[in-house]
N, C-alpha and C positions, 0 to 999 in steps of 0.2 A: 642472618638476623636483619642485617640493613635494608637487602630485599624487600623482606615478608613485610618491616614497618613502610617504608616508601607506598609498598602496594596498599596497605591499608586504610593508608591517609589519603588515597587518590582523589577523592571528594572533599577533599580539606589542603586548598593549595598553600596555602601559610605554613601548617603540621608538616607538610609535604617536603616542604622549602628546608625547613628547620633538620629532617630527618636527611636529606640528600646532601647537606651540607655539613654535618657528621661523616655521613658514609663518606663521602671526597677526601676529606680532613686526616680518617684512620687510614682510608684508602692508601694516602700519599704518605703517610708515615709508614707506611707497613711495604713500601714500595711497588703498589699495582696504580702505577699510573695510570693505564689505562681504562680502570676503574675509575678512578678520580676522574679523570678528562669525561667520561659518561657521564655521569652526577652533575660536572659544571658546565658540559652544555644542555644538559638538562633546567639548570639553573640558570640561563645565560651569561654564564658565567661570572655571575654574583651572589657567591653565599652569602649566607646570615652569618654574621658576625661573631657572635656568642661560639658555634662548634668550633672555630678557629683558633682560641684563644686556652689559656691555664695548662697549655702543655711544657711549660719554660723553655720555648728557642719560637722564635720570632717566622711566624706563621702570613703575616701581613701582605704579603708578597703571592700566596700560594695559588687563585687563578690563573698569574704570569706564568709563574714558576711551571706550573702541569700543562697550561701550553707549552711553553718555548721546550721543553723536555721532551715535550708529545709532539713536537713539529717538524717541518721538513727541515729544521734546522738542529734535532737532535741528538746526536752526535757533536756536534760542535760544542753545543750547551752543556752535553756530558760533561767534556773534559773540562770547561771551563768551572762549571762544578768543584769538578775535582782541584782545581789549582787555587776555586776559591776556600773549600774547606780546609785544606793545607797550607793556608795564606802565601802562598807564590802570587804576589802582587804583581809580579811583572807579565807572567804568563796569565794570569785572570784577568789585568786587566788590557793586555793586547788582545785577547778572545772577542772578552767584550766589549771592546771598542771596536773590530771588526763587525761582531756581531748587529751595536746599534747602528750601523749604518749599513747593513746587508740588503741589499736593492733586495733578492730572494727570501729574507724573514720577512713572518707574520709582524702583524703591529705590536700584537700582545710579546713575540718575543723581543723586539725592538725596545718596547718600554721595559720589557724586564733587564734586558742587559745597562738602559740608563743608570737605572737606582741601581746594580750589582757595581756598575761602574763608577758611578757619586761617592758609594761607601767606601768604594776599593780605594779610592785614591784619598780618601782622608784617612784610610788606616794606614796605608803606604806613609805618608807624609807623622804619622802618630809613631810606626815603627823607626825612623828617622830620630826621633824624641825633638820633632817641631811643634813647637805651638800652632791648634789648629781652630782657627772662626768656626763657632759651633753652635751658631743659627740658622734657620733655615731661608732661602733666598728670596721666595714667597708660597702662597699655601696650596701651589702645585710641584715644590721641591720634591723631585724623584726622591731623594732618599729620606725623608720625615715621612712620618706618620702620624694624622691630624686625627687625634681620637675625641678629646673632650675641647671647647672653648671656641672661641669663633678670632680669628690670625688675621693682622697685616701687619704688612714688612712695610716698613718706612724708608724712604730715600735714603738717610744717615745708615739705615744697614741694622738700625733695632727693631726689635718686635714686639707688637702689642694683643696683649691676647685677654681680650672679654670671655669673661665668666660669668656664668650663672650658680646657683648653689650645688652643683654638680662639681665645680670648681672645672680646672685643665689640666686636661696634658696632652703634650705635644713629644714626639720624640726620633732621633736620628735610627736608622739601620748601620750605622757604624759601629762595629763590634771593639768598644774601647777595651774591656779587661777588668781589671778590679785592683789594677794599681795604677792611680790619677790624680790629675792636680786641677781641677775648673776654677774658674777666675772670672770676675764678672760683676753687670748693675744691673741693678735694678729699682723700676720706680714704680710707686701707685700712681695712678694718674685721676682715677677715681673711684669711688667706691659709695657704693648706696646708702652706709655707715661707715662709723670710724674703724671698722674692722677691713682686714684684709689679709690672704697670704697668698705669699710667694714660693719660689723654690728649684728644687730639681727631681727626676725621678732617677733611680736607677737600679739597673738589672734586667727584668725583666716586666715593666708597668704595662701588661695587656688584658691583666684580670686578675682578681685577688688570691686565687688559687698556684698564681706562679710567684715564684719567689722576688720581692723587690721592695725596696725601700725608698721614703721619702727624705729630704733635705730640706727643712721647712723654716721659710723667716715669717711669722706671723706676728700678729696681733689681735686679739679678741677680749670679748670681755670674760671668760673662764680663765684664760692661762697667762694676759697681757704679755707684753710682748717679749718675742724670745727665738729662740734658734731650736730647733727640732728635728732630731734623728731617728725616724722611726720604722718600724715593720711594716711598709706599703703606709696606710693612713690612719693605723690601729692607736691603741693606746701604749702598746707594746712600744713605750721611748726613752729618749733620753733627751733632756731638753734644760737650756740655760738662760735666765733671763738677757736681753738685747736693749740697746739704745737704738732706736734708727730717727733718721734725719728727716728734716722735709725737702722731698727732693730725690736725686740720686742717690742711693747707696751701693758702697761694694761689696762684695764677699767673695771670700777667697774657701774652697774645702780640698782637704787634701783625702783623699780615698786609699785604704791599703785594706789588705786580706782581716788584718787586725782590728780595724776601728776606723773612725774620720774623725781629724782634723779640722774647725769649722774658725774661721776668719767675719766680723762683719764690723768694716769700716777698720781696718786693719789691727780690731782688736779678739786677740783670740780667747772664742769661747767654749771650743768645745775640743776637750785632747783626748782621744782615740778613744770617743765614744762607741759603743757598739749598745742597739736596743736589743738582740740576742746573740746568746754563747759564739757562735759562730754564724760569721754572715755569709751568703750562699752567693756569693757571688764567681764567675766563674770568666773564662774568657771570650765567651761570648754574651757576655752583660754589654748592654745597651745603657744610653745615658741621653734623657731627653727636660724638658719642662716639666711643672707641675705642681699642682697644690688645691687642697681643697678649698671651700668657702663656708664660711657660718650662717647661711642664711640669707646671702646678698650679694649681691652685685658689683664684680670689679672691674678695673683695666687696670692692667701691670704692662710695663713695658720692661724690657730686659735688650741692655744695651753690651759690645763687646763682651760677651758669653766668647771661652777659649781653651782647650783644655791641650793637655800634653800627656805622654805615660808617663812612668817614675814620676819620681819625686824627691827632694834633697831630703 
């Protein structure tokens, strides 16, 4: 089928693009790499965006991924695979630290074993039950993925992230789980109107079709201000009115299979809220930034972001 459309669009290199970056996409979940690897050097090896995404497991990585898989260093990438789906942090991540400095790897698998290696070592230290800094270093961190908002990292180690009415998000490839505790500030710094939100995403925020939820501290003039638990950025929520400060604030949400926990300014607002029956959340749920906007223009800075598993 992927064929016939590729050939048809041959005169339409956009349609073209769009249809070969499907085909790579099913390709590599269906396990014909070598399919895939055809398609993205076809694409030089930058699909479109869109075919990649609403599949629920984190796709972001997938050009590296069907090289370094597809290279003369294949085999090696196998098993390391193998010891990363099975979370054997020790063995995945001496693979891939080999790996990233393999005088013999390609570039592409070079930077793919960085980010396998970024994540590996902050789940390793998560399986520990450490508290783990969960911002990104600046907005070429191997393991973040910069989807909406425009990022810088500040000398203090916080992040500022410009929004437009698209809002942001930003998010780690660290496979936290769905039983956590984040902790953390955050500040407007400005905003086009008195409105503004904040927040967190989590699960899987790569497209509305995959499962994930937002953590929302807002303010507007519909809802005024408040804390918000909802289905990605639906109406599907649960939400309690909030005090916030001028200035820093904190917020503390505790995460379980059951419901979240939401803390702001060490006053708890919300106890094991869930906006549907059962949240979908799995062990490979992701947890990164994010939140819409109303119409306008912010800068949120988010200061000592930190997260651990369990929880008391």
């Amino acid at each position: 089928m992927y064929e016939g459309y590729v050939a048809y669009t041959r005169k339409s290199p956009n349609l073209q693009a769009g249809w070969r970056s499907a085909y790579a996409t099913v390709a590599f979940l269906a396990g014909h790499l070598d399919v895939a690897r055809t398609q993205l050097e076809a694409l030089h090896w930058h699909p479109n965006a869109q075919p990649t995404t609403g599949f629920g497991r984190d796709l972001t990585l997938l050009p590296l991924q069907v090289a370094a898989l597809t290279g003369s260093n294949a085999a090696q990438v196998l098993r390391a695979e193998r010891a990363y789906s099975h979370r054997d942090f020790g063995d995945a991540s001496k693979a891939y630290s080999e790996l990233a400095g393999a005088a013999d790897a390609d570039d592409r698998t070079r930077e793919f074993s960085r980010a396998r290696l970024a994540a590996l070592q902050q789940e390793a230290a998560l399986a520990r039950g450490e508290w783990v800094p969960f911002l990104p270093a600046s907005p070429q961190d191997p393991n973040w993925q910069f989807d909406r908002g425009k990022v810088q990292c500040l000398s203090d180690g916080s992040v500022e992230i410009e929004s437009s009415h698209l809002g942001h998000v930003i998010y780690a490839r660290t496979r936290v789980g769905s039983d956590y505790e984040v902790t953390g500030e955050f500040e407007v710094v400005r905003s086009s109107t008195k409105d503004f939100q904040a927040g967190l995403v989590l699960g899987m925020p790569d497209n509305d079709i995959s499962p994930w939820y937002g953590l929302t501290l807002k303010d507007n003039t519909n809802e005024g201000p408040c804390v918000c638990f909802s289905a990605a950025w639906t109406a599907t929520a649960v939400s309690a009115p909030a005090t916030f400060k001028s200035g820093p604030n904190t917020f503390r949400f505790r995460v379980r299979p059951s419901g979240v926990d939401a803390w702001l300014n060490e006053t708890q607002l919300l106890r094991q809220a869930h906006p549907v029956k059962t949240l979908r959340l799995n062990e490979d749920s992701l947890l990164g930034l994010g939140a819409f906007n109303d119409v306008n223009d912010t800068v949120i800075r988010y200061r000592n972001l930190k997260v651990r598993q369990g929880s008391p």
